[in-house]
ChimeraX commands (.cxc) that place a marker at each C-alpha (Angstrom):
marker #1 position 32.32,13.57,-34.53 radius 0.5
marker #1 position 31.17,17.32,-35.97 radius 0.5
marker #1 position 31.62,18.41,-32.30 radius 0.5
marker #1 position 35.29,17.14,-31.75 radius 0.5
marker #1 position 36.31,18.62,-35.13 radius 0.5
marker #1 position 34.62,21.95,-34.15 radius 0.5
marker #1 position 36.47,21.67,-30.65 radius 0.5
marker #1 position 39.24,20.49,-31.96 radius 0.5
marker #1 position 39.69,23.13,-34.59 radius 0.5
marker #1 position 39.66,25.81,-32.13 radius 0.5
marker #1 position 43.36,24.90,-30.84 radius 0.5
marker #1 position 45.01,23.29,-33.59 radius 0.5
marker #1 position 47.61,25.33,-35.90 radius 0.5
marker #1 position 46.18,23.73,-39.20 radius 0.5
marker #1 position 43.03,22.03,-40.31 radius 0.5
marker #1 position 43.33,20.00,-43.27 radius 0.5
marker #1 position 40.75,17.80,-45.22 radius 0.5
marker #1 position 40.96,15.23,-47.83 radius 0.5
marker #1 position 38.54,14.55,-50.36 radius 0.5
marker #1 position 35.08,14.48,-49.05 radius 0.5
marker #1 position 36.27,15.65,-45.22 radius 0.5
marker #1 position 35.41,19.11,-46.52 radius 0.5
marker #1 position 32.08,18.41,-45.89 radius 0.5
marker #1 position 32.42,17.43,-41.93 radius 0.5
marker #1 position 34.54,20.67,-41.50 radius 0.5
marker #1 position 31.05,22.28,-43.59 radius 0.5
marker #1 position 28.68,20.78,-40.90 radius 0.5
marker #1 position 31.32,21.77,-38.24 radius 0.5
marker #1 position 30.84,25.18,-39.37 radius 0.5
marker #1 position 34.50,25.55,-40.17 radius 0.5
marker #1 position 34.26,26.96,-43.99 radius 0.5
marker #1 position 31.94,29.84,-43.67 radius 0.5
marker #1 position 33.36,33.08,-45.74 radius 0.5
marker #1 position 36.34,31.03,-47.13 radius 0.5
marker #1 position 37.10,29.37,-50.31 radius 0.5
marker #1 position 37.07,25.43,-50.25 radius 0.5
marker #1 position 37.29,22.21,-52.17 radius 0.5
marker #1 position 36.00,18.98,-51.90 radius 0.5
marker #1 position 36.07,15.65,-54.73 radius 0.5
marker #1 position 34.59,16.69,-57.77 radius 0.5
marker #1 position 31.52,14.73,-57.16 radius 0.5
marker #1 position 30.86,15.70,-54.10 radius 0.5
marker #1 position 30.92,20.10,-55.44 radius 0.5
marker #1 position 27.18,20.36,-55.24 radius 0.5
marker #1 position 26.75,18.62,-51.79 radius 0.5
marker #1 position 29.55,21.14,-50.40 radius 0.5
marker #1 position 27.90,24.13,-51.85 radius 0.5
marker #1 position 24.94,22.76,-49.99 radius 0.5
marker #1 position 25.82,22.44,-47.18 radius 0.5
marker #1 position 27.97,25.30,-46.78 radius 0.5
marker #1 position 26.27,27.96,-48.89 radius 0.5
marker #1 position 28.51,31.09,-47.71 radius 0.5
marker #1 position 31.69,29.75,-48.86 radius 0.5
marker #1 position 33.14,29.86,-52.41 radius 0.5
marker #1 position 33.19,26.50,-53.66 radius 0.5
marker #1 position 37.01,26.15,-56.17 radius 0.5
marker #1 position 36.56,23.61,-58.84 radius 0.5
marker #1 position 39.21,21.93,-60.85 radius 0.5
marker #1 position 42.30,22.97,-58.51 radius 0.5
marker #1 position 43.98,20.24,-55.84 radius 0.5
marker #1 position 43.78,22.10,-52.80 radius 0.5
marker #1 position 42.85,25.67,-51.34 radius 0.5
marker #1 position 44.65,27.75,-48.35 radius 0.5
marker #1 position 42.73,29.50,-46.17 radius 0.5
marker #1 position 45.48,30.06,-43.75 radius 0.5
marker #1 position 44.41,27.75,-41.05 radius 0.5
marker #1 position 41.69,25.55,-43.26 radius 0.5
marker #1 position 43.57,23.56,-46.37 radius 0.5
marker #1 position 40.92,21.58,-48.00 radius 0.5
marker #1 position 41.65,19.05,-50.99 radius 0.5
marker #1 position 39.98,17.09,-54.03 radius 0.5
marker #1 position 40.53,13.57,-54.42 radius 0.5
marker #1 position 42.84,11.49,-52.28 radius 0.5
marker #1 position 45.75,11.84,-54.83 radius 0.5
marker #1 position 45.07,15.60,-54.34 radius 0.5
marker #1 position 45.41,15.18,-50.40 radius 0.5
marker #1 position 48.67,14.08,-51.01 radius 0.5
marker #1 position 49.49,17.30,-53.27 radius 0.5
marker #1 position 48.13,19.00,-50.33 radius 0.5
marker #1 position 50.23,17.22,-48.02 radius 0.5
marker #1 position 53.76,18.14,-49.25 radius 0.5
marker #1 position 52.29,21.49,-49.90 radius 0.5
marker #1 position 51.59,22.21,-45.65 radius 0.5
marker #1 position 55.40,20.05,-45.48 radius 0.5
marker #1 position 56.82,23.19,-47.32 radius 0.5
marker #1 position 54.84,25.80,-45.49 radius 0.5
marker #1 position 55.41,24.56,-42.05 radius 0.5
marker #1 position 59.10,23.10,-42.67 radius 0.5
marker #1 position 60.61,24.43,-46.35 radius 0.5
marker #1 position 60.43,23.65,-49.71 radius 0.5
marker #1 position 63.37,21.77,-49.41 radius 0.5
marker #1 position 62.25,19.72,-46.82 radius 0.5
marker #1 position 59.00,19.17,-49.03 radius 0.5
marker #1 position 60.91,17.98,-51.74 radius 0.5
marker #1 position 63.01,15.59,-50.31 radius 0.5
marker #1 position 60.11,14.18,-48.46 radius 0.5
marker #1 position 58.44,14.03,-52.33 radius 0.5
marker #1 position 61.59,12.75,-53.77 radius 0.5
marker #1 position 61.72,10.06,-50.66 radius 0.5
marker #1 position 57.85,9.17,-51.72 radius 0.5
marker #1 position 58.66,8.73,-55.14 radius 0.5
marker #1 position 56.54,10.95,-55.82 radius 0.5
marker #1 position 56.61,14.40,-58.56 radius 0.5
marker #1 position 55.34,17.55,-56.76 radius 0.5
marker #1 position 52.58,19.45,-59.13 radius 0.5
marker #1 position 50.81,22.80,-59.18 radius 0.5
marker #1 position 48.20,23.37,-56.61 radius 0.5
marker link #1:1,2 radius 0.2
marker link #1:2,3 radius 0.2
marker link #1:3,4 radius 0.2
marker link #1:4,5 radius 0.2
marker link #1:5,6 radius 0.2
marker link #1:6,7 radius 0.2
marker link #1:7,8 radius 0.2
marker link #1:8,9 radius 0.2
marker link #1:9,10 radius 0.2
marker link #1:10,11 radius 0.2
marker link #1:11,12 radius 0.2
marker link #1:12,13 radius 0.2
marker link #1:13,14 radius 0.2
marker link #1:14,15 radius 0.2
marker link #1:15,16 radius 0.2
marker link #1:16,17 radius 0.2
marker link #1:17,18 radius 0.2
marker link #1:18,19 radius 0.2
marker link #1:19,20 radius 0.2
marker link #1:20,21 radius 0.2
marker link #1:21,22 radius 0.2
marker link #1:22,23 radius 0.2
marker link #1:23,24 radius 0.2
marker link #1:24,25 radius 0.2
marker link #1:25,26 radius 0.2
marker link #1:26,27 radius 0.2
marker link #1:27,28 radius 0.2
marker link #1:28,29 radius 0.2
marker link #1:29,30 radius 0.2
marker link #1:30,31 radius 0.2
marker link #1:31,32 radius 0.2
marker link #1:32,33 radius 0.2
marker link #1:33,34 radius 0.2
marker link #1:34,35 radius 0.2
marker link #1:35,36 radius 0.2
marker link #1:36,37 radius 0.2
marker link #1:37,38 radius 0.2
marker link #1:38,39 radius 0.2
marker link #1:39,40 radius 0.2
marker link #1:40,41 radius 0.2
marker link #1:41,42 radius 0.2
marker link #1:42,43 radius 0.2
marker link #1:43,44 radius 0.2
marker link #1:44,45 radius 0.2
marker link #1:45,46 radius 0.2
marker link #1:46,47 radius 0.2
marker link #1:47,48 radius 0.2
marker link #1:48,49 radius 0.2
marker link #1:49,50 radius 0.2
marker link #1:50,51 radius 0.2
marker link #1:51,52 radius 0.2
marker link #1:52,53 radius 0.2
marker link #1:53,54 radius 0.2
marker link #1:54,55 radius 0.2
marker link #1:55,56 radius 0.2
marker link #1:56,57 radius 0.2
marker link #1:57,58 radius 0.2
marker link #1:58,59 radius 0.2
marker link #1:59,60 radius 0.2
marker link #1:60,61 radius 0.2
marker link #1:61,62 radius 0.2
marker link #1:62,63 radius 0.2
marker link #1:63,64 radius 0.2
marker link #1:64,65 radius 0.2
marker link #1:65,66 radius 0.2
marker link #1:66,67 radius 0.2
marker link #1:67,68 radius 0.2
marker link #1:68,69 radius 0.2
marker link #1:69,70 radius 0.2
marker link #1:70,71 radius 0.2
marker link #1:71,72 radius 0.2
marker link #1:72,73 radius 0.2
marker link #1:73,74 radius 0.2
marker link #1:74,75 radius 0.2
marker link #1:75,76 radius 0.2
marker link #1:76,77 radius 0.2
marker link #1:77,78 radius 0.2
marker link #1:78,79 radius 0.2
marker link #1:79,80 radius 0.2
marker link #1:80,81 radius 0.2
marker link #1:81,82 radius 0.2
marker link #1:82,83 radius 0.2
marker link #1:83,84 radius 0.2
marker link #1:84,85 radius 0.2
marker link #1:85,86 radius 0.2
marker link #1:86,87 radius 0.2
marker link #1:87,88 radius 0.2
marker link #1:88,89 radius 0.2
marker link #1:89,90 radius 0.2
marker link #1:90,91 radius 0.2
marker link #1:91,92 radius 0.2
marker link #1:92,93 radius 0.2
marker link #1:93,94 radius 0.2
marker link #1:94,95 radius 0.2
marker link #1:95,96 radius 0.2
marker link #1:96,97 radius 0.2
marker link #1:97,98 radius 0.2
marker link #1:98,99 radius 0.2
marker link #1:99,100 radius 0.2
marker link #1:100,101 radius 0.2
marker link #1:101,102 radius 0.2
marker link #1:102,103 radius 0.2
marker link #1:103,104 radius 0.2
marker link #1:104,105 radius 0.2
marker link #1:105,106 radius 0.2
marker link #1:106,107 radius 0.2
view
Protein backbone atom coordinates (compact mmCIF):
# COMPACT_ATOMS: atom_id res chain seq x y z
CA UNK A 1 0.00 0.00 0.00
CA UNK A 2 3.10 2.66 0.87
CA UNK A 3 4.15 1.98 -2.77
CA UNK A 4 0.75 2.84 -4.54
CA UNK A 5 0.42 5.98 -2.40
CA UNK A 6 4.05 6.96 -3.30
CA UNK A 7 3.14 6.15 -7.08
CA UNK A 8 0.13 7.44 -6.86
CA UNK A 9 1.12 10.74 -5.39
CA UNK A 10 3.37 11.48 -8.14
CA UNK A 11 0.33 12.25 -10.65
CA UNK A 12 -2.42 13.29 -8.59
CA UNK A 13 -3.33 17.20 -8.19
CA UNK A 14 -3.95 16.81 -4.32
CA UNK A 15 -3.03 14.42 -1.59
CA UNK A 16 -5.13 14.52 1.33
CA UNK A 17 -5.09 12.47 4.66
CA UNK A 18 -7.43 11.97 7.45
CA UNK A 19 -6.60 11.35 10.86
CA UNK A 20 -3.91 8.81 11.23
CA UNK A 21 -3.31 8.52 7.11
CA UNK A 22 -0.60 11.08 7.79
CA UNK A 23 1.43 8.49 8.85
CA UNK A 24 1.23 6.16 5.49
CA UNK A 25 1.96 9.39 3.43
CA UNK A 26 5.18 9.59 6.39
CA UNK A 27 6.35 6.01 5.42
CA UNK A 28 5.59 6.91 1.73
CA UNK A 29 8.02 9.57 2.12
CA UNK A 30 5.50 12.18 1.14
CA UNK A 31 5.95 14.80 4.24
CA UNK A 32 9.61 15.42 4.28
CA UNK A 33 10.41 19.41 4.72
CA UNK A 34 6.64 20.23 5.12
CA UNK A 35 4.41 20.94 7.95
CA UNK A 36 1.80 18.13 8.84
CA UNK A 37 -0.86 16.88 11.16
CA UNK A 38 -2.06 13.79 12.25
CA UNK A 39 -4.84 12.79 15.47
CA UNK A 40 -3.61 14.11 18.51
CA UNK A 41 -2.62 10.79 19.77
CA UNK A 42 -0.95 9.69 17.16
CA UNK A 43 1.73 13.43 17.26
CA UNK A 44 4.63 11.50 18.65
CA UNK A 45 4.38 8.45 16.25
CA UNK A 46 4.30 11.10 13.23
CA UNK A 47 7.24 12.97 14.50
CA UNK A 48 8.78 9.54 14.48
CA UNK A 49 8.42 8.51 11.73
CA UNK A 50 8.87 11.49 9.78
CA UNK A 51 11.51 13.41 11.72
CA UNK A 52 12.20 16.28 8.99
CA UNK A 53 8.81 17.60 8.93
CA UNK A 54 7.22 20.10 11.37
CA UNK A 55 4.72 18.34 13.23
CA UNK A 56 1.28 21.33 13.84
CA UNK A 57 -0.56 20.53 16.96
CA UNK A 58 -3.95 21.72 17.96
CA UNK A 59 -5.06 23.05 14.34
CA UNK A 60 -7.64 20.82 11.94
CA UNK A 61 -5.71 20.62 8.94
CA UNK A 62 -2.39 21.95 7.23
CA UNK A 63 -1.75 23.01 3.36
CA UNK A 64 1.19 22.19 1.87
CA UNK A 65 0.01 22.97 -1.55
CA UNK A 66 -0.31 19.52 -2.90
CA UNK A 67 -0.21 17.52 0.73
CA UNK A 68 -3.45 18.57 3.09
CA UNK A 69 -3.16 16.49 6.11
CA UNK A 70 -5.91 16.49 9.00
CA UNK A 71 -6.56 15.61 12.83
CA UNK A 72 -9.39 13.61 13.77
CA UNK A 73 -12.07 12.42 11.39
CA UNK A 74 -14.38 15.42 12.27
CA UNK A 75 -11.28 17.47 11.25
CA UNK A 76 -11.12 15.54 7.77
CA UNK A 77 -14.31 16.82 7.16
CA UNK A 78 -13.13 20.57 8.01
CA UNK A 79 -10.49 19.67 5.63
CA UNK A 80 -12.79 18.50 3.13
CA UNK A 81 -14.93 21.63 2.47
CA UNK A 82 -11.73 23.48 2.88
CA UNK A 83 -10.00 21.65 -0.69
CA UNK A 84 -14.16 22.13 -1.98
CA UNK A 85 -13.40 25.96 -1.72
CA UNK A 86 -9.89 25.86 -3.08
CA UNK A 87 -10.53 23.72 -6.03
CA UNK A 88 -14.28 24.99 -6.74
CA UNK A 89 -15.12 28.44 -4.50
CA UNK A 90 -16.10 29.34 -1.32
CA UNK A 91 -19.43 29.48 -2.40
CA UNK A 92 -19.55 26.24 -3.69
CA UNK A 93 -17.97 25.10 -0.24
CA UNK A 94 -20.61 26.55 1.58
CA UNK A 95 -23.48 25.36 -0.01
CA UNK A 96 -22.02 21.94 -0.03
CA UNK A 97 -21.60 22.71 4.09
CA UNK A 98 -24.97 24.19 4.29
CA UNK A 99 -26.34 20.94 2.15
CA UNK A 100 -24.33 18.69 4.96
CA UNK A 101 -25.81 20.40 7.69
CA UNK A 102 -22.92 21.12 8.68
CA UNK A 103 -21.13 24.84 10.22
CA UNK A 104 -17.78 25.53 8.46
CA UNK A 105 -14.94 26.45 11.27
CA UNK A 106 -11.42 27.86 11.29
CA UNK A 107 -8.71 25.66 10.04
Amino acid sequence: MINWIKDCSQTAELVLSVCTGSLLLAKAGLLGGLAATTHHGALDLLRELAPNTTIIENQRFVDNGKIITSGGIAAGIDMSLYVVGKLLGTAQATQTAEHMEYKIGNS
